[in-house]
C-alpha positions as YAML, in Angstrom:
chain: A
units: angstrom
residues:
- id: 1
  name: UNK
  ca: [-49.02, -24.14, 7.57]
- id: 2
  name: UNK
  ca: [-47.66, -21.16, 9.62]
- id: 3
  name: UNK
  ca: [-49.89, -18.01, 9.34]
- id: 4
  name: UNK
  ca: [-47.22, -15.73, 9.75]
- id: 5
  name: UNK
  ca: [-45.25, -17.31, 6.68]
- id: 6
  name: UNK
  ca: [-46.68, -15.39, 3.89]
- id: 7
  name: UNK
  ca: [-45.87, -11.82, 6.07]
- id: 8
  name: UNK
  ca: [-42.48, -12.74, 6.72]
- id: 9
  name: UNK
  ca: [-42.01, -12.90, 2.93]
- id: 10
  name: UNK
  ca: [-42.96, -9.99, 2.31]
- id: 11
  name: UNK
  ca: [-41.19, -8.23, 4.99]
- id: 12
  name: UNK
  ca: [-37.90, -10.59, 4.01]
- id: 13
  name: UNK
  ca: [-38.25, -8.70, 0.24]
- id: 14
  name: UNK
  ca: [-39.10, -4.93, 2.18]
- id: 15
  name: UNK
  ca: [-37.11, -4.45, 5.14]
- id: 16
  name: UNK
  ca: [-34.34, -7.04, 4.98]
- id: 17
  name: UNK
  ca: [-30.92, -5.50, 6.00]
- id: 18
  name: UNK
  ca: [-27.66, -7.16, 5.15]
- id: 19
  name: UNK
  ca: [-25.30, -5.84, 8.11]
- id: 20
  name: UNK
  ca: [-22.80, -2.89, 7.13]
- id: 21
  name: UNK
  ca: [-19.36, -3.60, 6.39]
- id: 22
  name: UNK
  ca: [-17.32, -4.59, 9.67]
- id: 23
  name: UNK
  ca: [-14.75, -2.29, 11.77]
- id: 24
  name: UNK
  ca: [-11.06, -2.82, 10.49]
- id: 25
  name: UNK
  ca: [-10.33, -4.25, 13.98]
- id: 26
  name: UNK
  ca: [-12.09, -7.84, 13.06]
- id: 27
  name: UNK
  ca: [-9.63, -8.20, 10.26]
- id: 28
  name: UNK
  ca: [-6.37, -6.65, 12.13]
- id: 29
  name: UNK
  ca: [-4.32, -9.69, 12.93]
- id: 30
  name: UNK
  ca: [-2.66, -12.23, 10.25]
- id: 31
  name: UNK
  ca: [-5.00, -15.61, 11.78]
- id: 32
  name: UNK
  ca: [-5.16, -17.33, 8.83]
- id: 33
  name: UNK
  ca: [-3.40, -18.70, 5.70]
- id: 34
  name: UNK
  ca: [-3.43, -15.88, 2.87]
- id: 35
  name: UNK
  ca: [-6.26, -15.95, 0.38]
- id: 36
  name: UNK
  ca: [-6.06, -14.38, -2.96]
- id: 37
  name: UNK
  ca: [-8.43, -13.63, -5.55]
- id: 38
  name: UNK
  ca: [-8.36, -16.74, -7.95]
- id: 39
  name: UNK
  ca: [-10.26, -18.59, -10.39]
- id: 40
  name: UNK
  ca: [-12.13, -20.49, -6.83]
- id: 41
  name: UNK
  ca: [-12.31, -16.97, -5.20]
- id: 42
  name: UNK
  ca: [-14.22, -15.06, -7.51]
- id: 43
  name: UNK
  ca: [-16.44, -11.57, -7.16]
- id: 44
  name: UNK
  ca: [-13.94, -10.36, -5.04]
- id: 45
  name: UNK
  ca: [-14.47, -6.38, -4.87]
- id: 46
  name: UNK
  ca: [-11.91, -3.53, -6.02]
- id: 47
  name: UNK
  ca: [-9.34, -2.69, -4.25]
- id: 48
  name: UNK
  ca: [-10.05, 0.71, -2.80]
- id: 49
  name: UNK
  ca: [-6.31, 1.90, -3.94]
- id: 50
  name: UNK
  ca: [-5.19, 2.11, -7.48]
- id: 51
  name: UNK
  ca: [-2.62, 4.40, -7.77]
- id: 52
  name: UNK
  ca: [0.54, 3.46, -5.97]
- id: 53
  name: UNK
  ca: [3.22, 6.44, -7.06]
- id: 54
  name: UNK
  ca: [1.79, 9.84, -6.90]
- id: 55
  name: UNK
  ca: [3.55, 13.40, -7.16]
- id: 56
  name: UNK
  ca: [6.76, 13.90, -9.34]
- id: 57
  name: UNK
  ca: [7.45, 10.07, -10.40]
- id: 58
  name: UNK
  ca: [9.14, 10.58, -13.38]
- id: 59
  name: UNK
  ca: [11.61, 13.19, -11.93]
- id: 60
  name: UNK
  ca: [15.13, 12.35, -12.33]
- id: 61
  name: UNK
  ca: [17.05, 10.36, -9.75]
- id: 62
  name: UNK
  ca: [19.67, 13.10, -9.35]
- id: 63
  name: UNK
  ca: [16.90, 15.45, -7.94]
- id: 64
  name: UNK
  ca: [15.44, 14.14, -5.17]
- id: 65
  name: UNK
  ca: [18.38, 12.71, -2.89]
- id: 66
  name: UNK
  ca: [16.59, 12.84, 0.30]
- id: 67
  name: UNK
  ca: [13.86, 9.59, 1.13]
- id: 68
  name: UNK
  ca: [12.10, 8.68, 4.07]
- id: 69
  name: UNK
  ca: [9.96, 5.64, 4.92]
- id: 70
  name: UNK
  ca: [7.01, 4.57, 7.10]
- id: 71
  name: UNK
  ca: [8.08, 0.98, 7.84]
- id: 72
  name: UNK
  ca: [6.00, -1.63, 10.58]
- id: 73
  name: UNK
  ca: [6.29, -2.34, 13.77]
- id: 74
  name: UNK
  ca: [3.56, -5.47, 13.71]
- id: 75
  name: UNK
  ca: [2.97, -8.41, 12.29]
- id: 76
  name: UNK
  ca: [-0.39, -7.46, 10.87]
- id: 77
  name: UNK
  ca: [-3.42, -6.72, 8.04]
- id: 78
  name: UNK
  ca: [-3.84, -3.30, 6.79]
- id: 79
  name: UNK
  ca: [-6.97, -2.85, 4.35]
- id: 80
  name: UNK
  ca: [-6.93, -1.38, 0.96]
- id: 81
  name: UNK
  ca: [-9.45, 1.82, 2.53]
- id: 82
  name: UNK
  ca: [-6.57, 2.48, 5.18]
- id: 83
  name: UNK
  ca: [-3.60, 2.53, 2.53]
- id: 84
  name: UNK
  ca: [-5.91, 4.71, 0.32]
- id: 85
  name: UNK
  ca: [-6.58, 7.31, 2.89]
- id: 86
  name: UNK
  ca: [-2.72, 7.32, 4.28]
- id: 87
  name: UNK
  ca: [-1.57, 8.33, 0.63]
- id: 88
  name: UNK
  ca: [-4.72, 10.91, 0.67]
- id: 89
  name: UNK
  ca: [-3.25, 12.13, 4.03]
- id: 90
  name: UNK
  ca: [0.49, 12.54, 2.73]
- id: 91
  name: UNK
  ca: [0.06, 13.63, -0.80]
- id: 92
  name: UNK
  ca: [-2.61, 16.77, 0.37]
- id: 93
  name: UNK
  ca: [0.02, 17.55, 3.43]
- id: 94
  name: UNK
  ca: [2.64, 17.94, 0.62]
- id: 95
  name: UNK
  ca: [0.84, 19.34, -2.14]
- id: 96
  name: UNK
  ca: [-0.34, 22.57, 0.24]
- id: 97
  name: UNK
  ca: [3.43, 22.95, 1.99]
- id: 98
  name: UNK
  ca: [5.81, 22.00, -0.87]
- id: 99
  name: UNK
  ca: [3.90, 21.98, -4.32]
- id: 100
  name: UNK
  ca: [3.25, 18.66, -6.40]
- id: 101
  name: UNK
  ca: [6.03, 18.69, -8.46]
- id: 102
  name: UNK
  ca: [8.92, 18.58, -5.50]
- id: 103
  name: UNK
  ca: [8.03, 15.42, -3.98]
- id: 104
  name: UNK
  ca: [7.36, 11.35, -5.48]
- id: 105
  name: UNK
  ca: [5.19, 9.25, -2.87]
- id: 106
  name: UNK
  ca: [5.70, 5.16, -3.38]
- id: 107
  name: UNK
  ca: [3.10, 2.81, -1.80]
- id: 108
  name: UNK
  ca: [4.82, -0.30, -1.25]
- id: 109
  name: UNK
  ca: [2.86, -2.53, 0.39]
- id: 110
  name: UNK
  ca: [-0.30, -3.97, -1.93]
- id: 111
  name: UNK
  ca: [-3.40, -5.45, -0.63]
- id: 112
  name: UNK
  ca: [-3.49, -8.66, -2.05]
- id: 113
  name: UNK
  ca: [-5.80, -10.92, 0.46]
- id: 114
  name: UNK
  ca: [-8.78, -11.23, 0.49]
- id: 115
  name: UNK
  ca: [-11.16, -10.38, 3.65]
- id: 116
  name: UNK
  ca: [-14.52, -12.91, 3.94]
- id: 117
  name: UNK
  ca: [-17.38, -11.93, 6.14]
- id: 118
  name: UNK
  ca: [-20.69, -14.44, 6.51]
- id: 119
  name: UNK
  ca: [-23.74, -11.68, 6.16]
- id: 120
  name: UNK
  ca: [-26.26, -12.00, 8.53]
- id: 121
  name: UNK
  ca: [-29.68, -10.80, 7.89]
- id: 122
  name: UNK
  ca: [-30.87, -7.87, 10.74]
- id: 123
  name: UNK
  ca: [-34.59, -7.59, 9.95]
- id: 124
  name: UNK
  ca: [-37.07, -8.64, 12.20]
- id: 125
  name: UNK
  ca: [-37.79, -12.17, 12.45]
- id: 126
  name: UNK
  ca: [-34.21, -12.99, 10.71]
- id: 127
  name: UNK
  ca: [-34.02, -15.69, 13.28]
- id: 128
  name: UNK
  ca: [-36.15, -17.56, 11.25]
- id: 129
  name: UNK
  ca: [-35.06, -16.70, 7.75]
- id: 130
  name: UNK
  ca: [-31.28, -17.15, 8.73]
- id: 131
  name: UNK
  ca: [-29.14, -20.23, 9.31]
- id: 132
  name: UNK
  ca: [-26.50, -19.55, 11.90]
- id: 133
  name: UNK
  ca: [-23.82, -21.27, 11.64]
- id: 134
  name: UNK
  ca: [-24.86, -23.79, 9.08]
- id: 135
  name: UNK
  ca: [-22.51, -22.84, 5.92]
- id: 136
  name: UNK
  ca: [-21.01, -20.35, 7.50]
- id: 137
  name: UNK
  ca: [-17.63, -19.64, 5.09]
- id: 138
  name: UNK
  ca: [-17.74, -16.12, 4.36]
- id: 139
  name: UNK
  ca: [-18.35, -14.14, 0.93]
- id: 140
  name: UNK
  ca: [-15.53, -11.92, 0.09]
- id: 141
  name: UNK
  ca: [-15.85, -8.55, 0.93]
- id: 142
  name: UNK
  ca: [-12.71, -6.81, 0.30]
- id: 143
  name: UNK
  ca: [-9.10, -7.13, 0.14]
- id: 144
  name: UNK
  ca: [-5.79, -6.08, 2.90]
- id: 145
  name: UNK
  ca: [-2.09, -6.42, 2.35]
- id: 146
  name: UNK
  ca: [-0.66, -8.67, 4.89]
- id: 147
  name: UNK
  ca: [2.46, -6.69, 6.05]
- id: 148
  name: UNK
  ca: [5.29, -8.00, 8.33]
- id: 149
  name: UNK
  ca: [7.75, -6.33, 11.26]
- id: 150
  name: UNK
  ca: [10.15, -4.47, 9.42]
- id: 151
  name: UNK
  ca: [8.55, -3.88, 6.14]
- id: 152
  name: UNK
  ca: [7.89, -0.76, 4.23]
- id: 153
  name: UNK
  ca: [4.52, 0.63, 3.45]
- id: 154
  name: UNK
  ca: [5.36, 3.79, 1.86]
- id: 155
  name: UNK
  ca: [8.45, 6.06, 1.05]
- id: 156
  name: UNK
  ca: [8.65, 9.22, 0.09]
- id: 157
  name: UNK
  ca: [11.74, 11.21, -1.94]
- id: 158
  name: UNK
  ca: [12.15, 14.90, -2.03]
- id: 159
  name: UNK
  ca: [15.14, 17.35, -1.82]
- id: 160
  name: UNK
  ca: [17.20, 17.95, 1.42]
- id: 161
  name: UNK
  ca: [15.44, 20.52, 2.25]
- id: 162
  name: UNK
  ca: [12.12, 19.21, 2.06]
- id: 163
  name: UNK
  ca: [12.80, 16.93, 4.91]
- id: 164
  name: UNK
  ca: [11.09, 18.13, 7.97]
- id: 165
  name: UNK
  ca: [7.58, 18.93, 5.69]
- id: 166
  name: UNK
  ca: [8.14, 15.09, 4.56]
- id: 167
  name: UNK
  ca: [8.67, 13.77, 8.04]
- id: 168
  name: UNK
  ca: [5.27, 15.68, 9.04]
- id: 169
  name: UNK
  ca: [3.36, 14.51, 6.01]
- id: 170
  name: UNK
  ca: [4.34, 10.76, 6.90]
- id: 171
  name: UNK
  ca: [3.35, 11.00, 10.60]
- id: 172
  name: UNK
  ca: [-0.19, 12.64, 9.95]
- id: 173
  name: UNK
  ca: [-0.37, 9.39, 7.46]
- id: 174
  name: UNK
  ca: [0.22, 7.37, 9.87]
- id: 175
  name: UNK
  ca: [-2.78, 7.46, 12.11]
- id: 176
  name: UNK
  ca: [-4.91, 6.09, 9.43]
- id: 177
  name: UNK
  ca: [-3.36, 2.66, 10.24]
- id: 178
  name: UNK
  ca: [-3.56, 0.77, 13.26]
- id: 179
  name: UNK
  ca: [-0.89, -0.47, 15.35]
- id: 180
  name: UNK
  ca: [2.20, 1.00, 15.38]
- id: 181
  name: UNK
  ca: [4.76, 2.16, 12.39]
- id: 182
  name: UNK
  ca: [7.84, 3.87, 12.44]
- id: 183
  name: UNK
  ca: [8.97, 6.65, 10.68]
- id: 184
  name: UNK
  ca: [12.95, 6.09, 9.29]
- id: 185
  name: UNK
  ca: [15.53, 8.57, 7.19]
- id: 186
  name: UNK
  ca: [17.13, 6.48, 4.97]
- id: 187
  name: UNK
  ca: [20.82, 6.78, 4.51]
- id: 188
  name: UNK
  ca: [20.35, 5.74, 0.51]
- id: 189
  name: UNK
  ca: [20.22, 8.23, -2.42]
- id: 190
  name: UNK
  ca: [16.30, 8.36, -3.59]
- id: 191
  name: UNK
  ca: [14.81, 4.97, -4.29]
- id: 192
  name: UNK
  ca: [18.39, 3.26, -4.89]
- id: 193
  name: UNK
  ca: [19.81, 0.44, -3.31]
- id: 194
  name: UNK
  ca: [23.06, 2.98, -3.10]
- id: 195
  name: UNK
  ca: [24.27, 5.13, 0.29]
- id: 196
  name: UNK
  ca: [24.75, 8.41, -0.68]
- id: 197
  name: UNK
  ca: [29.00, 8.69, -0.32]
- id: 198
  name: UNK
  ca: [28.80, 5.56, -2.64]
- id: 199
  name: UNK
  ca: [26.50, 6.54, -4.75]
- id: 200
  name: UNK
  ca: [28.48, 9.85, -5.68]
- id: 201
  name: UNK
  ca: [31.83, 8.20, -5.87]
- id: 202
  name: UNK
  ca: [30.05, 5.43, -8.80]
- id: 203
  name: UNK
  ca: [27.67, 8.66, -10.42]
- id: 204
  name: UNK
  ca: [31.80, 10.31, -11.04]
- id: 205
  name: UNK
  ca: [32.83, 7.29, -11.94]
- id: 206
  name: UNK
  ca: [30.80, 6.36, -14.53]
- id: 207
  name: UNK
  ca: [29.80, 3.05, -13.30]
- id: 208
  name: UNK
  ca: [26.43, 4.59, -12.71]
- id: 209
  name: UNK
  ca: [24.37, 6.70, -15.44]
- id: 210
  name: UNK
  ca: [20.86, 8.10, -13.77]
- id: 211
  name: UNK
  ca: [17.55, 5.98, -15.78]
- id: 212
  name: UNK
  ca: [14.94, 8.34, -15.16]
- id: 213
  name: UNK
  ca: [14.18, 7.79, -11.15]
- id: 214
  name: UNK
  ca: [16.31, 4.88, -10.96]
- id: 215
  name: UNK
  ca: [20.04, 4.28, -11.86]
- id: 216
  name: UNK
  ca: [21.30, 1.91, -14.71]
- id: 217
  name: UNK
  ca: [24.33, 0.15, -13.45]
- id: 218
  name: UNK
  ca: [27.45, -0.51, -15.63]
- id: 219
  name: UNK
  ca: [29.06, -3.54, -15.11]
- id: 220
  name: UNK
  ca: [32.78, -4.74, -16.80]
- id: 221
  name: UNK
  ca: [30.84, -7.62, -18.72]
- id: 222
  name: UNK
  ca: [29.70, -7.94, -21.87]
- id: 223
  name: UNK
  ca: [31.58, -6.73, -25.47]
- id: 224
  name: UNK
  ca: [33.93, -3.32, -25.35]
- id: 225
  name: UNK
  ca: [31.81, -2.05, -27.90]
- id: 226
  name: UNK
  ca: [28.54, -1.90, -25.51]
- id: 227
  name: UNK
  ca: [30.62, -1.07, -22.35]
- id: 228
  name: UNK
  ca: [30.23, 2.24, -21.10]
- id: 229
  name: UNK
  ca: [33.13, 2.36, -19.00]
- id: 230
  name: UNK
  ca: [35.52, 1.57, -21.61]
- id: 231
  name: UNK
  ca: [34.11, 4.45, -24.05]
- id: 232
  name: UNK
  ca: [34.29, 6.79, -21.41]
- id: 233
  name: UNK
  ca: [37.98, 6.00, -20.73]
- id: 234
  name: UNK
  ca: [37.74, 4.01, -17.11]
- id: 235
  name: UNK
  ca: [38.77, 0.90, -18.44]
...
């Protein structure tokens, strides 16, 4: 029998400290396959962001013409607590310059992988208490969004002459994430899949009606009765 067992016990129950949570730089780089939360990987904490439109998102499509987007440069992780604080960073740039109701912020990329860590103990004598290697598959311990070269992570839509306060607000965003992003001015109308000259020739038209921030498109199928083209005279 050891005579130090029975101390270590008690010290184990006292003083025993699980390690913190890790730097974001251990879980930077895309090394392995992507894990989701499933019915195998279960207790997998919150995501630390919830909301993924903020500001005016149910102002009409014909208001805001003018969108921007942070898009990245790497092939690379980006944690739930980093896209949190970049939409902090924007929306309070834009509330204090250009009030909350002349601006809609989209977060487009979601965290949906989930980051293990295997916790060591950090107490004294943990040497003996912990096991190394032995079993070493991590518990999870929170979740990133796996985000490719190229991709968008968040765009914002305001009016024309919002656009340098919008630029600003993305690029003080952007040094919550590592590596490195671009910021791009889009040549589409708001969050449409539409350039702008198009876009107004199709609103005159009628082939496009405005859907609250998006556009409803209307096509030359279907019955006469339901067209609205042909009731308005185009066809």
């Amino acid at each position: 029998d050891d005579p130090l067992r029975p101390a270590l016990s008690s010290r184990k129950s006292k003083n025993t400290l699980i390690m913190g949570r890790r730097p974001a730089r251990c879980y930077r780089y895309q090394k392995n396959k992507p894990y989701i939360k499933s019915r195998y990987c279960r207790g997998v904490p919150e995501s630390k962001i919830r909301i993924f439109d903020v500001g005016a998102k149910k102002a009409a499509v014909d208001l805001f013409p003018f969108v921007a987007h942070l898009v990245c440069d790497e092939k690379q992780q980006i944690s739930s607590e980093a896209l949190e604080a970049c939409r902090i960073a924007i929306n309070k740039h834009l509330v204090k310059n250009i009030g909350k109701d002349n601006y809609h912020i989209r977060v487009k990329a979601h965290p949906f992988h989930v980051l293990r860590a295997n916790k060591m103990l950090s107490c004294a004598g943990a040497d003996r208490l912990s096991s190394g290697m032995r079993h070493s598959y991590g518990k999870p311990i929170g979740v990133a969004a796996r985000v490719d070269i190229g991709q968008i992570l968040i765009s914002v839509r305001s009016k024309d002459a919002n656009e340098a306060t919008v630029i600003e607000a993305i690029r003080r965003g952007k040094f919550k994430f590592a590596g490195r992003q671009k910021i791009l001015k889009s040549l589409k109308w708001g969050f449409t899949k539409y350039p702008r000259e198009k876009y107004v020739e199709m609103r005159r038209a009628g082939e496009l009606s405005a859907d609250g921030n998006i556009v409803k498109v209307h096509t030359r199928r279907g019955p006469l009765a339901k067209s609205a083209l042909y009731l308005a005279g185009q066809e």
